[in-house]
N, C-alpha and C positions, 0 to 999 in steps of 0.2 A: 433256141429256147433257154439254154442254160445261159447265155447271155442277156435276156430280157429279167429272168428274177433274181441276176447280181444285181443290175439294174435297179429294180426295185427292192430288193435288201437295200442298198446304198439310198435310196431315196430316202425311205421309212426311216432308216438312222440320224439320215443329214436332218429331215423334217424333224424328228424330235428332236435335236440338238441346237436348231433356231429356234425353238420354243419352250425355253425355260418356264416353269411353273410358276405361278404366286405364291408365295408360299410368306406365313408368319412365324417367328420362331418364338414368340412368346405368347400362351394361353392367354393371356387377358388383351393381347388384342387382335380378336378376330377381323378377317379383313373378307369383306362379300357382304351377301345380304340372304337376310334369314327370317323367311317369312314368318308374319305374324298375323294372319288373320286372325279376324276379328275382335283382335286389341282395338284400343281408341288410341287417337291422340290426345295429349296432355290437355287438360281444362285451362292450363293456366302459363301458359308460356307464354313469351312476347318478340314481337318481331316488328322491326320499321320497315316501312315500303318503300319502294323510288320516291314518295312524295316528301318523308320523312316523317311520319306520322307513327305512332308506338301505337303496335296493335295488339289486339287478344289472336293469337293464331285459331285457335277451336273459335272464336264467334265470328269468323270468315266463313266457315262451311257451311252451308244451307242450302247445297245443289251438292250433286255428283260433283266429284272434284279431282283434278289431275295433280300431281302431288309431282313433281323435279326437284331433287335435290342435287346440286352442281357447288362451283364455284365459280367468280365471273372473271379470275384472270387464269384460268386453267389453259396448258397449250396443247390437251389432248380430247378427250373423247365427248370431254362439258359441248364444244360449238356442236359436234355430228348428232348431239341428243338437241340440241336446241333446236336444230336446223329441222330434225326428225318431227318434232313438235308445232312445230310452225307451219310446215307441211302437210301434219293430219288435221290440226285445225281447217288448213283449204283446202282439202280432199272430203272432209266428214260432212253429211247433210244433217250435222245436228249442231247447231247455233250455241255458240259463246256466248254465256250470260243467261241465255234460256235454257239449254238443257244442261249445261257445263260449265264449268271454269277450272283455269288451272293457275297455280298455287308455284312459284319457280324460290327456292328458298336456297340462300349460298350457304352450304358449309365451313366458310371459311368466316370466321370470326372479323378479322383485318378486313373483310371488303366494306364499301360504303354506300350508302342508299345512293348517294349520286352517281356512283360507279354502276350501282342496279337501273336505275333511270335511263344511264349511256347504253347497257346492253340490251335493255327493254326494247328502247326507240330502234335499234337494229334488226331485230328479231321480228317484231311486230310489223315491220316494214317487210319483211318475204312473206308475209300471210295473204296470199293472192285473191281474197273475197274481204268484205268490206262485215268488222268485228266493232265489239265494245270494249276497247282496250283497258276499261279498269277493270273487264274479267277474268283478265291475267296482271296478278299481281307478283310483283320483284321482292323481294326481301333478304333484310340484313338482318342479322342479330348476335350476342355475347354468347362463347362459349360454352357456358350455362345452358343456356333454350335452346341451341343448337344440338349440344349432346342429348339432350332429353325427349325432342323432335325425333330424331335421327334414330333411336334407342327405341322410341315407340314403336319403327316401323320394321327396326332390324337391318337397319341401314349404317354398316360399318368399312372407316374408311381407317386411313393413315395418314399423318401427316409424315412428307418427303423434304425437307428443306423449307424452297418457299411454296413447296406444291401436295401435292396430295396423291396417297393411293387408292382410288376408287373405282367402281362399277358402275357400268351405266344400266338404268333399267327406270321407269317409273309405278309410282303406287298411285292405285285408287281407293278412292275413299268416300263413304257414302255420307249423306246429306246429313250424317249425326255422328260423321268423324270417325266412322269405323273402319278400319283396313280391308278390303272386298277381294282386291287383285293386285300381281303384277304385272307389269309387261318390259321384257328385258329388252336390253340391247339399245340402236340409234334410232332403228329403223321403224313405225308403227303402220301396221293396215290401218282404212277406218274401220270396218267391219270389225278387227278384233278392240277397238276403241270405243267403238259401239256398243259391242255387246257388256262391255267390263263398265260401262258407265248406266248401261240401262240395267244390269243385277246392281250396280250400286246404288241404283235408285229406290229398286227393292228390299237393298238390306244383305241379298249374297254374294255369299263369295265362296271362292272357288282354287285350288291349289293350280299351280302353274305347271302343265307338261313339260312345256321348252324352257328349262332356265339356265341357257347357256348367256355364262357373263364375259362382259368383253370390260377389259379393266386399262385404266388408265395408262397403269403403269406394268411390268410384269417383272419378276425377282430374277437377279443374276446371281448365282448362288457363288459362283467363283469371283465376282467381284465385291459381292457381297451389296449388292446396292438395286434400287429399281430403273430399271431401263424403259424407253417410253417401246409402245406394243409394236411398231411403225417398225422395227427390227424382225418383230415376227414375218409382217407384210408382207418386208421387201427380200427375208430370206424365202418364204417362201415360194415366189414371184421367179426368183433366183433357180431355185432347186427344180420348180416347175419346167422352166424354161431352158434348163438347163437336159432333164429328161428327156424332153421333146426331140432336142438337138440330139441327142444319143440314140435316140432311137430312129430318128430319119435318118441319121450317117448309115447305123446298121441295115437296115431296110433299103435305103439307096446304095449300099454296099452288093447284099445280094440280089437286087436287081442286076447290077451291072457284070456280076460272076456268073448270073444263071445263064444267058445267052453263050455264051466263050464254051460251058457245061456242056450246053446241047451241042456245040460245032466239034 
């Protein structure tokens, strides 16, 4: 027994010690997302699509509306939200373009409509039921309309080099641009994509239970810099597995002492 909760002492320790916090060390720039229901988005921002067209962002919304904000050369958690999204669209029995659309906006200033075009045409391609692909629209835009977008929703990242520290999660939004819900993470039911798109058709909204964020990147505090989360994974995967093995030795240990015991 006393050997099983060193065991897990040691586990608990090595586990928090693979997983460094996020952590921001200056006030003004918060890093997460911070809900804001029932704010609007901005009347007057602008954004170009894969097609290259300069749009009014608010006079796109006129249905329930799925709101991603990413970057399109991200090499973390941007594809598992994309993929996540592509997959509720061919899971949900509610029709892109008739009950829904969704809205995919890069935070990244530097990216370009053609680049949103190239990762469109990938995406669009896993949606295993037959859509109206100008119901999900790509978009680029200047630093400007992105901060102001992003700020409406409580949607706060960091820039890393050439990359970024950010959370994955998506916002809904109702047919008159009002914030209704979140849904974090890569992964979505349709069922909870459902219900957050049919109150947003009504106008409500509703504070999120689960908002556990899984972020890009996570802070190393003794290196002083963001490490990508794939450290957390594979320590824990590590530590896990590592357990396991410790505790079969001991268990196949006294097995093999108890018989020798009885004779």
């Amino acid at each position: 027994m006393k050997q099983i909760i060193t065991i897990v002492l040691i586990s608990v320790s090595l586990l928090s010690f693979s997983q460094p916090p996020v952590k921001v060390d200056t006030a003004t720039n918060l890093l997460g997302i911070y809900e804001k229901l029932d704010e609007y988005v901005p009347n007057d921002v602008m954004f170009t699509t894969e097609d290259g067209e300069l749009v009014n962002f608010k006079s796109l919304i006129d249905k329930p509306t799925v709101l991603t904000l990413v970057y399109f050369t991200c090499p973390g958690i941007c594809s598992p939200l994309l993929d996540g999204i592509a997959d509720v669209i061919s899971k949900t029995d509610l029709e892109l373009g008739k009950d829904f659309q969704v809205l995919t906006v890069s935070f990244n200033e530097k990216d370009t409509y053609q680049l949103a075009k190239s990762k469109k045409k990938n995406y669009v391609a896993q949606v295993k039921k037959p859509i109206d692909e100008s119901e999900w629209l790509w978009m680029v835009g200047d630093s400007t309309n992105i901060a102001r977008l992003t700020q409406s929703v409580g949607y706060q990242f960091m820039r890393e080099g050439d990359d970024f520290v950010h959370a994955a999660a998506i916002m809904v939004l109702s047919p008159e641009g009002k914030v209704t819900r979140y849904l974090y993470g890569t992964y979505f039911l349709p069922f909870d994509l459902k219900m957050a798109l049919v109150e947003a058709q009504q106008g409500k909204s509703g504070p999120t239970i689960n908002k556990i964020l899984n972020y890009c990147f996570s802070y190393d505090p003794e290196g002083k810099k963001y490490v990508f989360n794939i450290t957390k994974v594979a320590g824990t995967i590590i530590i896990v597995l590592a357990v396991a093995l410790l505790i079969f030795l001991i268990f196949n240990k006294k097995r093999r002492v108890h018989p020798a015991n009885q004779s």
